[in-house]
PAPA-679613 format. One record per residue (C-alpha): residue in one letter; residue number from 1; x, y, z. Coordinates in Angstrom, 1 decimal, decimal comma. Each point is the difference from the previous one (the first is absolute). Example, Ala and Ser with C-alpha at 12.3 -4.5 7.8 and 13.67 -1.06 7.14 Angstrom:
# PAPA-679613
PT   residu   num        x        y        z
PT        A     1     12,3     -4,5      7,8
PT        S     2      1,4      3,4     -0,7
***
This chain:
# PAPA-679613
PT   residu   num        x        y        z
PT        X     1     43,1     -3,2     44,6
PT        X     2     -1,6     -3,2     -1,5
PT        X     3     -0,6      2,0     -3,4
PT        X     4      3,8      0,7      0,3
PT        X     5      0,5     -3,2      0,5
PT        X     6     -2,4     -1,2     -2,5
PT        X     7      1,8      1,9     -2,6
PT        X     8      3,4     -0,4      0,4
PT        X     9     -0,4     -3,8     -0,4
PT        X    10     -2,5      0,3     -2,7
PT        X    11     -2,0     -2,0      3,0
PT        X    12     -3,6      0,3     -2,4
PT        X    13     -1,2     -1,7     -3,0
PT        X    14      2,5      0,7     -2,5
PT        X    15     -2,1     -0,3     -3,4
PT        X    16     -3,5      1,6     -0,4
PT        X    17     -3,0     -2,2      1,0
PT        X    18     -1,7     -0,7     -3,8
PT        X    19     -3,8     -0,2      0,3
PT        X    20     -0,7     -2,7     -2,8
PT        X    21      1,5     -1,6     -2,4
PT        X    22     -0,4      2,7     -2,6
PT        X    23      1,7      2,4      2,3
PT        X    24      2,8     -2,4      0,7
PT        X    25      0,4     -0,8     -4,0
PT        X    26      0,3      4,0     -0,3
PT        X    27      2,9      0,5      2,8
PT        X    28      2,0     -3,0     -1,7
PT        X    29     -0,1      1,8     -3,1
PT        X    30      0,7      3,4      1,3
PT        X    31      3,0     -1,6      1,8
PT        X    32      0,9     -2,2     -3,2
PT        X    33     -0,2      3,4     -2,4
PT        X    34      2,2      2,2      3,0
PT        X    35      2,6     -2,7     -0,1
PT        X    36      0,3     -0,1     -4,1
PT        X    37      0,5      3,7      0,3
PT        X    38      2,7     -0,2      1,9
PT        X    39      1,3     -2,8     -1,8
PT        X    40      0,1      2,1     -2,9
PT        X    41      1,4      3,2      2,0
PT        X    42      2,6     -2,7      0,9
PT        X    43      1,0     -1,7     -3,2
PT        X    44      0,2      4,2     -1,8
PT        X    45      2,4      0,6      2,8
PT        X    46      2,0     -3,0     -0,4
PT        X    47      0,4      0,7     -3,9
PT        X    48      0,8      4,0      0,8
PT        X    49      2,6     -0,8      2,2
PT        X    50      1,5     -2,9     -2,0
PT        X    51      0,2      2,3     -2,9
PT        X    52      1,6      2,5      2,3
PT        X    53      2,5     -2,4      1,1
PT        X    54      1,0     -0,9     -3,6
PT        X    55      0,6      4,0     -1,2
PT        X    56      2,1      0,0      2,8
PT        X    57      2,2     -3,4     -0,7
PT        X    58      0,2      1,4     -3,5
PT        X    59      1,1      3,1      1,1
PT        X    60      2,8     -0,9      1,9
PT        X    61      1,0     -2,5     -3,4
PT        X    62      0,4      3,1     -1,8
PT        X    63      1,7      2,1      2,8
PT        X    64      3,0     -2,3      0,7
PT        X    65      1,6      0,4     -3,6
PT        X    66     -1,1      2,7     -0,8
PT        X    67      2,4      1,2      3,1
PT        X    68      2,3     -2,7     -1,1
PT        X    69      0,4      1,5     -3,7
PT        X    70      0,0      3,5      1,4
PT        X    71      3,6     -1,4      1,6
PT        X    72     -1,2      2,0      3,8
PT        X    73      2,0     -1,4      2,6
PT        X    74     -2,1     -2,8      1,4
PT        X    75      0,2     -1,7      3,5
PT        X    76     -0,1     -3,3     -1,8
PT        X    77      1,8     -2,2     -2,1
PT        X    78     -1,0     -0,6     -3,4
PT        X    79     -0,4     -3,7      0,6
PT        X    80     -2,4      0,7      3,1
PT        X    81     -1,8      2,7     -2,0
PT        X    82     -0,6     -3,0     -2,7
PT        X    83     -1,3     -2,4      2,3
PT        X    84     -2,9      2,9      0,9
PT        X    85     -0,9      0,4     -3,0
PT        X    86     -0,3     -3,7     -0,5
PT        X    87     -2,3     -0,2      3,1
PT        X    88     -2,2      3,2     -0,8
PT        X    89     -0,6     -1,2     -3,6
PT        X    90     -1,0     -3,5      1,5
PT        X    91     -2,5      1,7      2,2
PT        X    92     -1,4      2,2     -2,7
PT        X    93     -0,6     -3,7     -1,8
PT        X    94     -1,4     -1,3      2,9
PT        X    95     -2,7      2,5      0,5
PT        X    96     -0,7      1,0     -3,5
PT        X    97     -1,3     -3,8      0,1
PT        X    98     -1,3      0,3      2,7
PT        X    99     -2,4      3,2     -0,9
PT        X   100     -1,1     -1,6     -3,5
PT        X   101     -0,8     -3,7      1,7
PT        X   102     -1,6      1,3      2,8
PT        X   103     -2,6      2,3     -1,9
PT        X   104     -0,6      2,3      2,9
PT        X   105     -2,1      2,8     -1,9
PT        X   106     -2,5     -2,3     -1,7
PT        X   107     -0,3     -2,1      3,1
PT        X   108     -0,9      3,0      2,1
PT        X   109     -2,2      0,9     -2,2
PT        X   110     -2,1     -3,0     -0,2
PT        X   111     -0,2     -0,4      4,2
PT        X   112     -1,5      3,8     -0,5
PT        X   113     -2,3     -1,2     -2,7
PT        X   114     -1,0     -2,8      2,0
PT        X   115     -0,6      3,2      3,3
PT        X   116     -2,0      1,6     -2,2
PT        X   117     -2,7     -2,5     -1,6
PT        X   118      0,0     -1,4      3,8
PT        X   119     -1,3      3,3      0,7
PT        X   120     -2,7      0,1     -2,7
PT        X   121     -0,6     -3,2      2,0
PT        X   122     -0,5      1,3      3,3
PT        X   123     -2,0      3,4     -1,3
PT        X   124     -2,4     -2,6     -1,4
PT        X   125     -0,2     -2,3      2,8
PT        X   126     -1,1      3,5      1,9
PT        X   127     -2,6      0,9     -2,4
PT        X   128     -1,8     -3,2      0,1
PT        X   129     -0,2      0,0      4,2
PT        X   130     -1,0      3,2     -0,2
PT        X   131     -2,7     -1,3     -2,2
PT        X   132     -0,9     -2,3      2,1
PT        X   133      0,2      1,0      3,3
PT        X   134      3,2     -0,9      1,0
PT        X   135     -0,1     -3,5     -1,1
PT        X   136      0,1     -1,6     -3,2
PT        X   137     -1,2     -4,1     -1,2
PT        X   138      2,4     -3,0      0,3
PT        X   139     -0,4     -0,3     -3,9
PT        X   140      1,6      3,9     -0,5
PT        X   141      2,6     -0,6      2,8
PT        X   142      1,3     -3,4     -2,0
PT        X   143      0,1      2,2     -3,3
PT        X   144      2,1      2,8      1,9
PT        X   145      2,1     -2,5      1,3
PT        X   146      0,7     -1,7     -3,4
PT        X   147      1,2      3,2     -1,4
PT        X   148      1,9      0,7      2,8
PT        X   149      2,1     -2,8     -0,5
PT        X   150      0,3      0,0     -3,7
PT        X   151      1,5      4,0      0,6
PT        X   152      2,3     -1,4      2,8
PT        X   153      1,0     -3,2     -2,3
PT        X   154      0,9      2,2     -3,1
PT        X   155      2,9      1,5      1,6
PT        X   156      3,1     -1,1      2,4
PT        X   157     -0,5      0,5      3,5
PT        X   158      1,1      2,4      2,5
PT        X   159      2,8     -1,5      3,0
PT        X   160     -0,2      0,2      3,4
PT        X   161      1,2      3,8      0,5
PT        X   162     -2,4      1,6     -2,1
PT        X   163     -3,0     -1,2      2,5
PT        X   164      2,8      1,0      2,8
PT        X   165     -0,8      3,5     -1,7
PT        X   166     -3,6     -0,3     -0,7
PT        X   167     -1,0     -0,6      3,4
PT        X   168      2,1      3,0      1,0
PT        X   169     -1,8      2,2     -1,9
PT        X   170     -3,5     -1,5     -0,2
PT        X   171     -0,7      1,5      3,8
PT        X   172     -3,9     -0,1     -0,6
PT        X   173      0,5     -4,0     -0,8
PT        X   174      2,7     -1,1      2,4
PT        X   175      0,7      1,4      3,8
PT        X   176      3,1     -0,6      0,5
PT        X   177      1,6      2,5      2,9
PT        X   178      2,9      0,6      2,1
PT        X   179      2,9     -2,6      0,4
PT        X   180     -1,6     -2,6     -2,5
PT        X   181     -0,1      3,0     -3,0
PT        X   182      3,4      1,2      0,7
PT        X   183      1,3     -3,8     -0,5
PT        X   184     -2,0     -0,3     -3,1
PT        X   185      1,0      3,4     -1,4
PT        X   186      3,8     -1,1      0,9
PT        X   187      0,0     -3,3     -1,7
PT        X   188     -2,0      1,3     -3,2
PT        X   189      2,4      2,9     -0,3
PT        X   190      3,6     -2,1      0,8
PT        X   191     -1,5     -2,6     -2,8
PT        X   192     -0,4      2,8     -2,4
PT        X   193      3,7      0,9      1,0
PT        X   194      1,4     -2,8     -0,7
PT        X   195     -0,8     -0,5     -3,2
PT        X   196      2,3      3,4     -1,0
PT        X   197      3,0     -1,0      2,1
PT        X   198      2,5     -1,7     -2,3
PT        X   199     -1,1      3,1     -3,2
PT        X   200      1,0      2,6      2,8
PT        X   201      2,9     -2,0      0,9
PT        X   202      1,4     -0,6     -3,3
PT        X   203     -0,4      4,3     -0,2
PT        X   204      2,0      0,5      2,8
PT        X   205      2,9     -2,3     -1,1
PT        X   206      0,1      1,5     -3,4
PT        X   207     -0,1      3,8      1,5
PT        X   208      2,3     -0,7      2,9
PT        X   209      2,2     -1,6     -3,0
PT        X   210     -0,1      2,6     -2,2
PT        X   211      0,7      2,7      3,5
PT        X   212      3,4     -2,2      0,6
PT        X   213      0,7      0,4     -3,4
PT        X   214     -0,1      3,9     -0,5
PT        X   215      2,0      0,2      3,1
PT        X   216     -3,1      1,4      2,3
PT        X   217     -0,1     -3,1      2,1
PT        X   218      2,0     -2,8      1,1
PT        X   219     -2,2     -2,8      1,5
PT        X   220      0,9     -3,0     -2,8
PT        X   221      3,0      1,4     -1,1
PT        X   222      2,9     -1,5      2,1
PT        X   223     -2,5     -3,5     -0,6
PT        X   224      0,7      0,2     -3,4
PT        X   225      3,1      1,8     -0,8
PT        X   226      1,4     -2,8      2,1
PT        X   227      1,8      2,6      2,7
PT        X   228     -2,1     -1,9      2,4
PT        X   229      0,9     -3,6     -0,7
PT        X   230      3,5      1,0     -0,2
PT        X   231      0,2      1,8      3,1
PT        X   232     -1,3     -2,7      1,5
PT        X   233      2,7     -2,4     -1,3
PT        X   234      2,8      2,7      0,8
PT        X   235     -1,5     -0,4      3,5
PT        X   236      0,2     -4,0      0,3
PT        X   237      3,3     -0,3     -1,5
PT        X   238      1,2      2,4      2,5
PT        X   239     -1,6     -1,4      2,7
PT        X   240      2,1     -3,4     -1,5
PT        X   241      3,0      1,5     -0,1
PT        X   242     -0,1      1,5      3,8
PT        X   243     -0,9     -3,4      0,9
PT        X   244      2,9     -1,9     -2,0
PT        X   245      2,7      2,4      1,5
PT        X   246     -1,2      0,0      4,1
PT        X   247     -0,3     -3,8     -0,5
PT        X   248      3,6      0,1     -1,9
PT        X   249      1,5      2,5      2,9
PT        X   250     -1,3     -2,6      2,5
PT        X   251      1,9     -3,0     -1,7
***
């Protein structure tokens, strides 16, 4: 019952006792190296989806007239249908920039360059202890630690949800159990979440948009046909009207 216990609150040491320094230096940079890997995975999938959500804007430019100059009876009014196309070519702007400033590919591929020499690092770092029995001089330790910071300096640095995800999956490293790991594993992914919610959003609109348009669907329609508006109108001023006459019968 106490190991129960003991792992549902993640009640133990949560990090892996290092021996030395040189074993300390080595979990730091197998920690660092996990987190610019998934920095990198993060940035790709960032720039995937981003060019995703641009074919798809673009699409749906070309689809509206295109059903406009076909003259198939549309849902909405040309005026409406303009103002779409106004918004989805603004969007398709706003994202095109937004891919070429942001340099996702070459980014993600430097944070993986920087995994991979921090690697060569560690490998090394191995080879000497095992040299040595385990231990290596303070002179050696000061060298690996110089070249450990000039390969984590050479490169931007990974945020907070990337380690989130490191020590997730580094289990040999970090013992993190029961209800601590499933509010870790929640945060890290609602954060990654988040950062796709207003692409997906902007999707939606545009093929719930183009659904009310064909005549499949009618979600915005009465919104912007102005049926609704003027319903609602036809509904006050009737409501004015009952109210004028049973206050003019009561004169």
């Amino acid at each position: 019952m106490k190991k129960f216990i003991s792992w549902i609150t993640a009640g133990g040491e949560r990090e892996r006792a290092a021996k030395d320094a040189a074993e300390k230096l080595q979990m730091s940079m197998r920690t660092t190296a996990k987190c610019r890997y998934n920095a990198s995975s993060r940035l790709q999938r960032q720039g995937k989806f981003s060019f995703f959500t641009t074919t798809v804007l673009s699409l749906g430019l070309v689809f509206i007239p295109l059903m406009q100059n076909a003259e198939v009876p549309l849902a909405f009014q040309a005026n409406v249908l303009n103002m779409m196309q106004i918004f989805l070519g603004v969007a398709v702007l706003v994202y095109s920039v937004v891919i070429g400033t942001a340099r996702y590919d070459m980014r993600a591929e430097q944070l993986t360059e920087c995994g991979d020499k921090l690697k060569e690092l560690i490998r090394s770092l191995d080879k000497d202890r095992e040299l040595s029995n385990g231990s290596i001089s303070g002179e050696k330790l000061a060298t690996y630690q110089k070249h450990y910071s000039e390969i984590v300096t050479d490169v931007e640095n990974h945020d907070r949800n990337d380690y989130r995800f490191a020590t997730l999956e580094m289990v040999n490293d970090y013992f993190i159990t029961g209800l601590p790991r499933l509010k870790l594993y929640t945060e890290a992914h609602l954060i990654r979440a988040f950062g796709f919610t207003l692409p997906i959003i902007l999707m939606l609109m545009e093929v719930i948009f183009i659904t009310d348009m064909m005549g499949a669907t009618e979600i915005l329609t009465p919104y912007l046909n102005g049926t609704a508006v003027k319903a609602k109108l036809t509904n006050h001023s009737s409501e004015v009207s009952s109210t004028s006459t049973e206050i003019i019968q009561y004169a």
